[in-house]
C-alpha positions, 0 to 999 in steps of 0.5 A, a space after each residue: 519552519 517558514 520559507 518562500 516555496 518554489 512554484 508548482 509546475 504548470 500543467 504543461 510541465 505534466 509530461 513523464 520526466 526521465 524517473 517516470 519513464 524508467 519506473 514505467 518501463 521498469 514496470 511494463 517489462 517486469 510484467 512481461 516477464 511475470 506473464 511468461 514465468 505464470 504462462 509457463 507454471 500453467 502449462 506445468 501444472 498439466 503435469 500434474 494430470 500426466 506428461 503426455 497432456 503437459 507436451 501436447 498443450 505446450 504449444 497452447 500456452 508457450 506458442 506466443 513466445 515461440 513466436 518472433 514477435 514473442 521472442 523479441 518482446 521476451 527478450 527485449 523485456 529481459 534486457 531492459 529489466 536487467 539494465 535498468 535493474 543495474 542502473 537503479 543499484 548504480 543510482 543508490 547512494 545508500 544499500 540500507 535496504 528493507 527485507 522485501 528490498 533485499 530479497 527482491 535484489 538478491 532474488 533478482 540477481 540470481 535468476 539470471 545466472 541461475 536461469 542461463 544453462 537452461 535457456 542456453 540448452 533448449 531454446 538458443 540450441 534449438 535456434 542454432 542447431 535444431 534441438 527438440 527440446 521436449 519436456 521430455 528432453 528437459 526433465 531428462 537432462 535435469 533429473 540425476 544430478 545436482 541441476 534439479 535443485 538448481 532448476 527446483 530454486 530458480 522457479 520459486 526464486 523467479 515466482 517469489 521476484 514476481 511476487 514480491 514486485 506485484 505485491 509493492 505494486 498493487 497494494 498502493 491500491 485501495 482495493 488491494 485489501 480485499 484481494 489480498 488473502 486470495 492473492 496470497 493464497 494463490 502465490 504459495 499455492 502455485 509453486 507448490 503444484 509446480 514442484 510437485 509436477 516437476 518432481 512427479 514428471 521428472 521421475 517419470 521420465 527417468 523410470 521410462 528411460 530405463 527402457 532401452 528401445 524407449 530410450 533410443 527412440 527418444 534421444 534420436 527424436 530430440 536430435 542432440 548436437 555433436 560434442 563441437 555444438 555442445 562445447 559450443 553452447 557451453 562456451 556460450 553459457 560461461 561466457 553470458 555468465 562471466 559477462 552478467 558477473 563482469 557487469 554486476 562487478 563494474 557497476 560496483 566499481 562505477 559507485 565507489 568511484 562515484 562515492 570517492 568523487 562525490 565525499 571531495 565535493 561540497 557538503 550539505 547539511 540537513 536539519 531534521 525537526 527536532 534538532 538532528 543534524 547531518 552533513 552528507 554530499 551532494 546527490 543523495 535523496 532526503 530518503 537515502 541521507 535518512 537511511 545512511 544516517 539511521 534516521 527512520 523514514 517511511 518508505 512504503 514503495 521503496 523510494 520510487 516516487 509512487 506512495 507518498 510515505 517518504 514526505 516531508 515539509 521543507 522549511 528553510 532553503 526550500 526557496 533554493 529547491 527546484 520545482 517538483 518534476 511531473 511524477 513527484 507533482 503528479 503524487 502530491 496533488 493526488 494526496 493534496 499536499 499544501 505547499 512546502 510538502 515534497 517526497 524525500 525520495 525525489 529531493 537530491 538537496 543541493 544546499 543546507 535543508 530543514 525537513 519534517 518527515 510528516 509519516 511515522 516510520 511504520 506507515 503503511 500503504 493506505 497512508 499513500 491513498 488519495 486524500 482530501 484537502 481537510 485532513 492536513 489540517 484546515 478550519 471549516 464549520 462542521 457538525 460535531 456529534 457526541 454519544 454515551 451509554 447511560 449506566 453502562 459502567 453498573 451494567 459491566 460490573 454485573 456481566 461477563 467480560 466476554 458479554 461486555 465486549 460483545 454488547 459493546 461491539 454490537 453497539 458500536 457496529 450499529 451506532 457506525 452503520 447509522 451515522 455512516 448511512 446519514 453520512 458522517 464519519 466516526 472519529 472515535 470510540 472511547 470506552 462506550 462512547 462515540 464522536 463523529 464528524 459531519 460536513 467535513 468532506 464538503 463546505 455545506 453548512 445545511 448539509 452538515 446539520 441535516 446529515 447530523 440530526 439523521 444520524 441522532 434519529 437513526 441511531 435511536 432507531 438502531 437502539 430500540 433494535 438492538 434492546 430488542 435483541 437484548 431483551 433477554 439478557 439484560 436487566 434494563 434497555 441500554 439507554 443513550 445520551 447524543 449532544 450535537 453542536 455545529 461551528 468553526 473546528 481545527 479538522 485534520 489527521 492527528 495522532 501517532 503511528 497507527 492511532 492516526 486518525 481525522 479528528 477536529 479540535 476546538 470550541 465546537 467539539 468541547 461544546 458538543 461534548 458537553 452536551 452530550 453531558 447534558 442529557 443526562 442532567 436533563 433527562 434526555 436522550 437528544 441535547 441539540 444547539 440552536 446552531 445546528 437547528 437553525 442551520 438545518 431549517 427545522 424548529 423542535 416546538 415540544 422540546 424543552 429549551 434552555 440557556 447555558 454559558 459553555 466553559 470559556 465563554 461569556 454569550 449564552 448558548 441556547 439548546 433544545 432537549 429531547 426525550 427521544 430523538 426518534 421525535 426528530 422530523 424526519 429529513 430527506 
């Protein structure tokens, strides 16, 4: 797949494009609207101690959105997230949606038909005709009748909207992870005291209304309005009612005409690597051509350009595409995509494509974090470290299940510790072996070599502990062979689905392994080349030295072994 590219945008193309703009005003408002709806569960939650404190605190939590600056940031975050909520399920070409996707627009449909009587009943009442709506007044129009479970539904279906949006937002977010339980925890926890507030309060203000004198008192303080006023507001009601059904209805009838017009315009045909292909009209995105199609395509954000997952490499007519706007430009170069790369959710082809999505369809978030440039695939010299246990297979045969996963583990968990503390990577844990990578986040030969033989050397140290503390479980110490070659690799993330992972190929991976070979033949518990010695400035005079013809080769490879490769030098 090889075309000529269309450029990358300057950086004074680095501006926010018409997606953005609306991607950040769909945030911003749908964050407003969270603070309001977690303002007012807090404010609930009191009733948990009683009614009383609950309203002589509402003004300490609500007194902002009382207020007109809050009135009109409310109500300006409610239109624009509604419209634009309309306008996205106008833009879609496909409604093949994800679960999460689905509840979201179903959650998000529902509230504002479900949430109008009570808006309309207390605070558009209390602006045109005075009405103190109290909790009391609230709790006491709600309980009785079908409306508590109406009200019960519309505060879970507006905490679980938030949430559902909160979540597809921040677990882009490295550190989203380590949050997320507690976050969780948090968000069935919430609604879950709210309802039992809600419940609890309710019921108490239905037991007090049973006393007349009380009862008198308290509707002649909420100063209801006549039975004009209230036919009035429930006019109102139906008509912002019938309005949302009639808009909903219209943005329904404005995509069937859209579609109708657009199945009569020219179609295009996308190629997908390894033979499929589709001819679709123009305008759809790569990622809703997939989805029409049932054709698998990861998506973690839901198609708004903010995760990456959805990217594919466009070979033929990529030359005829135009450049990537400033958010699509802005993602590809935080994950330092190569040319050719765009994300299928930007992409609206206007003429015949080949494509190759890059992510399985399982991808997850992390696949979307910044990345460097090494793990789409470059050669670069790097240090390659191989390590085994010896005799580890006998040892197994004579322990417990359960034993040997836990010595191996244990193994694992310090070998990881020692060669991440001297600054490699692990790429693999392989029956009771281990290959780890050295120099590749940084083209320093000296540096790759070095951080190599710290790692041998610590690694020894973290077995002579760990035998230690195995002392009197095993029969014999756990012993290691290390083989450690440096050279030109093929560096890169390979695999499939979950089992992707950065690796390296090549003649400098099969020789360290081979080395690591080795030391077993020679008795030793560190095999090193020439290359990563030379590389490091060091000398091993004690070590024995010899020359092998690695397979495939004909010039002859000198290596040094070392019984113990705690008799490295140490490196600073």
């Amino acid at each position: 797949m090889t075309a000529s590219l269309p450029p990358m945008p300057s950086a004074a193309v680095w501006k926010l494009s018409g997606a953005q703009v609306i991607n950040r005003l769909r945030l911003v408002t749908g964050l407003i609207l969270f603070t309001y709806v977690l303002t007012h569960f807090s404010n609930h939650l009191l009733g948990l101690v009683s009614l009383d404190l609950m309203q002589a605190k509402q003004g300490d939590f609500m007194g902002f959105w009382w207020s007109k600056p809050g009135t009109y940031t409310l109500l300006g975050a409610v239109l624009i997230h509604l419209g634009l909520a309309y306008w996205a399920l106008y833009r879609r070409r496909s409604l093949r949606l994800k679960r999460w996707e689905a509840m979201q627009l179903l959650t998000g449909a529902l509230i504002p038909y479900m949430l109008i009587e009570h808006v309309i009943t207390t605070r558009v009442a209390f602006e045109l005709y005075d009405l103190q709506d109290s909790y009391t007044y609230v709790l006491w129009m709600l309980f009785g009748g079908e409306k508590q479970a109406l009200q019960a539904a519309t505060l879970v279906f507006a905490w679980l909207h938030g949430c559902i949006g909160l979540h597809y937002w921040l677990r882009l977010n490295p550190w989203y992870d380590r949050v997320k339980p507690w976050l969780f925890a948090l968000a069935i926890l919430m609604p879950t005291l709210v309802l039992i507030s809600f419940f609890q309060t309710g019921r108490e203000v239905m037991v007090m209304m049973r006393d007349p004198a009380w009862q008198a008192q308290t509707i002649a303080a909420m100063k209801l309005p006549p039975p004009d006023k209230a036919a009035h507001l429930i006019a109102l009601r139906d008509g912002i009612r019938w309005g949302m059904l009639g808009l909903l209805a219209l943005v329904f009838f404005a995509r069937y005409a859209r579609n109708l017009i657009e199945a009569r315009q020219q179609q295009v045909r996308v190629h997908y690597h390894g033979g499929k292909a589709v001819a679709v009209p123009k305008g759809r995105t790569l990622l809703e051509i997939s989805r029409m199609n049932n054709i698998p395509h990861a998506s973690v954000c839901g198609g708004r350009g903010r995760c990456s997952t959805c990217r594919v490499r466009v070979g033929q007519g990529a030359e005829h595409l135009p450049p990537p706007d400033a958010n699509e430009a802005r993602v590809l170069a935080r994950i330092s995509a190569p040319p050719g790369v765009r994300l299928a959710c930007q992409v609206r082809p206007d003429c015949d494509l080949e494509i190759a999505p890059l992510l399985p369809a399982q991808a997850m978030p992390h696949d979307g974090f910044a990345k460097p440039e090494q793990t789409h695939g470059v050669e670069m010299e790097i240090a390659v470290l191989f390590a085994d246990l010896r005799g580890f297979t006998t040892l197994s045969e004579q322990k417990l299940p359960f034993d040997v996963v836990f010595i191996l583990n244990r193994y694992f968990a310090e070998m990881g510790e020692a060669i991440g503390a001297a600054g490699g990577a692990v790429t693999q844990f392989s029956g009771d072996g281990v290959m780890a990578l050295f120099g590749y986040e940084r083209e320093d030969p000296t540096y790759a070599a070095q951080s190599a033989l710290k790692a041998a050397r610590r690694m020894a140290e973290r077995l002579e502990a760990l035998n230690q503390d195995f002392s009197h479980d095993l029969d014999a110490p756990l012993r290691m062979g290390i083989g450690i070659h440096q050279g030109l690799a093929i560096v890169g993330e390979m695999g499939h689905g979950r089992a992707t992972g950065l690796t390296a190929i090549g003649d400098t991976v099969n020789t360290a392994s081979r080395l690591e070979g080795l030391s077993k033949e020679f008795h030793a518990q560190l095999v090193v080349s020439e290359q990563v010695l030379a590389r490091a400035g060091i000398g091993l005079e004690g070590a024995a030295r010899h020359s092998i013809v690695p397979r495939g080769r004909t010039v002859p490879l000198e290596i040094f072994a070392l019984a113990r490769a705690l008799d490295l030098p140490l490196l600073r």
